[in-house]
N, C-alpha and C positions, 0 to 999 in steps of 0.2 A: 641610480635614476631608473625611476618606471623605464619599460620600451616595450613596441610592439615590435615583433616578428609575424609578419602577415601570412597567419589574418590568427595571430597571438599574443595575447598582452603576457609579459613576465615582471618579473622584480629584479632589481641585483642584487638585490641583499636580505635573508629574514625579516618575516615581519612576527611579533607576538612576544611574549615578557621577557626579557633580558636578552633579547636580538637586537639590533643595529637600529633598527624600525627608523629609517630614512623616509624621510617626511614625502617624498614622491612615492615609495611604496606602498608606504600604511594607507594614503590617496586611495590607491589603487585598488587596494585590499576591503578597505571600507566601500567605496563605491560599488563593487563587484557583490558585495555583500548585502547593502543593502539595497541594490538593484533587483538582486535574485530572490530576497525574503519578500521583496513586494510583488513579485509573482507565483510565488511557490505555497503559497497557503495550502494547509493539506497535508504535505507532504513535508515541510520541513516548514518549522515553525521559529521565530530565532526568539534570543531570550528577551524576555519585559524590556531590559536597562534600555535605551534609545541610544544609538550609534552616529553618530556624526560627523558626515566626511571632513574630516579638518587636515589630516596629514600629520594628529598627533596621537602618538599609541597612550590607549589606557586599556585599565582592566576592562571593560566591557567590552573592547577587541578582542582580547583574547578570549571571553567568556562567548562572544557571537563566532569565532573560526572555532573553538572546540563544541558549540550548538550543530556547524554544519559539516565539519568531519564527521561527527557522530553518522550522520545520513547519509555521507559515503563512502566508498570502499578504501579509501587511503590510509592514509597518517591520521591521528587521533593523537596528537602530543599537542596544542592549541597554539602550534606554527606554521605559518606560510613561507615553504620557503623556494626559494629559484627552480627554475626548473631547467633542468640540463637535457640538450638531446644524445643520443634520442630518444624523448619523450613518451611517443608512440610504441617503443618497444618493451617499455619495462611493464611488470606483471602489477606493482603498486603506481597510479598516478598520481602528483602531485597535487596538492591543494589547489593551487596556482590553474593547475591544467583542469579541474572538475566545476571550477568557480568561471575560468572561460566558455568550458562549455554548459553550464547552467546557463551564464547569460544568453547565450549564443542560443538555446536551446529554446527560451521563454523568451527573447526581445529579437530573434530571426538571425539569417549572418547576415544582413544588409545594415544591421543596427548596429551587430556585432562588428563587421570588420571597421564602420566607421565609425567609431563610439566617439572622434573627438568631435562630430559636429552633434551628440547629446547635450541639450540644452543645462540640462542639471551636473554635468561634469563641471568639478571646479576647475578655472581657470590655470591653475598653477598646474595642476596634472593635464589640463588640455595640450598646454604649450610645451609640457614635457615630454608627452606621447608623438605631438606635432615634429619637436626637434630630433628626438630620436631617431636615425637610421639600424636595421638592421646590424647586431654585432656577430659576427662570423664567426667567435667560438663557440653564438648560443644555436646557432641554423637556423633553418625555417622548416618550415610545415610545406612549402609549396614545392 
C-alpha cells in the first residue's frame, strides 16, 4: 500500500515491468508522474503514449519512469522502487524520492504535503494515503 511519511509519499513494493506493481503504488507513480510532466515542459519532456492514472501497470509506465530517470541523477533501470532510510544520506536518490521532490518543487510543499485534498487524485489512492499511518521501519523526514 502507497503511505505518506510526512511530508513523503513512498510505495511498499516496485513499480515497473515484472515488479509487484500493486495497484496503490502504480496510483502513486502515475500520478507523480503525470503531475510533474505538466509542469516541467522544457526540461523533461515525457514520451507521446498517454498515461493514465488507473493503478494498472502497462508498458507506457515503464516507457514514462525510464523518459524521467533519464533527467535525473538516479537509477535509469525503468523501476520505482521503495525507498528506505535513510534516504537523505545515500549519494544515489531513489526515483520515489526525485519524483516527490519534482512535485513538491513545481506545485509548492502546501500542495505537496497535502496532496490528498488534490482534486484530481483518484479516489482509491486518496483513501489509501488518508488511512495510511507512518511505518517506523521506513522513518520520517521530520
Amino acid at each position: 500500500m502507497s503511505c505518506k511519511i510526512n511530508p513523503f509519499y513512498n510505495i511498499e513494493a516496485p513499480v515497473g515491468a515484472g515488479q509487484a506493481n500493486r495497484p496503490d503504488d502504480v496510483s502513486l507513480v502515475q500520478y507523480l508522474l503525470v503531475k510533474v510532466a505538466s509542469r516541467t515542459m522544457g526540461k523533461w519532456t515525457p514520451p507521446a503514449t498517454p498515461l493514465q492514472v488507473n493503478g494498472v501497470y502497462s508498458a507506457a509506465l515503464t516507457e514514462w519512469i525510464m523518459s524521467y530517470q533519464k533527467r535525473t541523477k538516479g537509477m535509469n533501470d525503468g523501476v520505482v522502487s521503495p525507498q528506505v532510510n535513510p534516504h537523505w544520506r545515500v549519494s544515489t536518490y531513489g526515483t520515489i524520492v526525485s519524483l516527490n521532490a519534482s512535485y513538491r518543487n513545481n506545485f509548492g510543499a502546501r500542495r505537496h504535503d497535502n496532496i490528498i485534498a488534490e482534486p484530481d487524485l483518484p479516489a482509491t489512492l486518496r483513501m489509501a494515503l488518508s488511512a495510511t499511518n507512518a511505518k517506523p521501519e521506513m522513518g520520517t523526514m521530520m
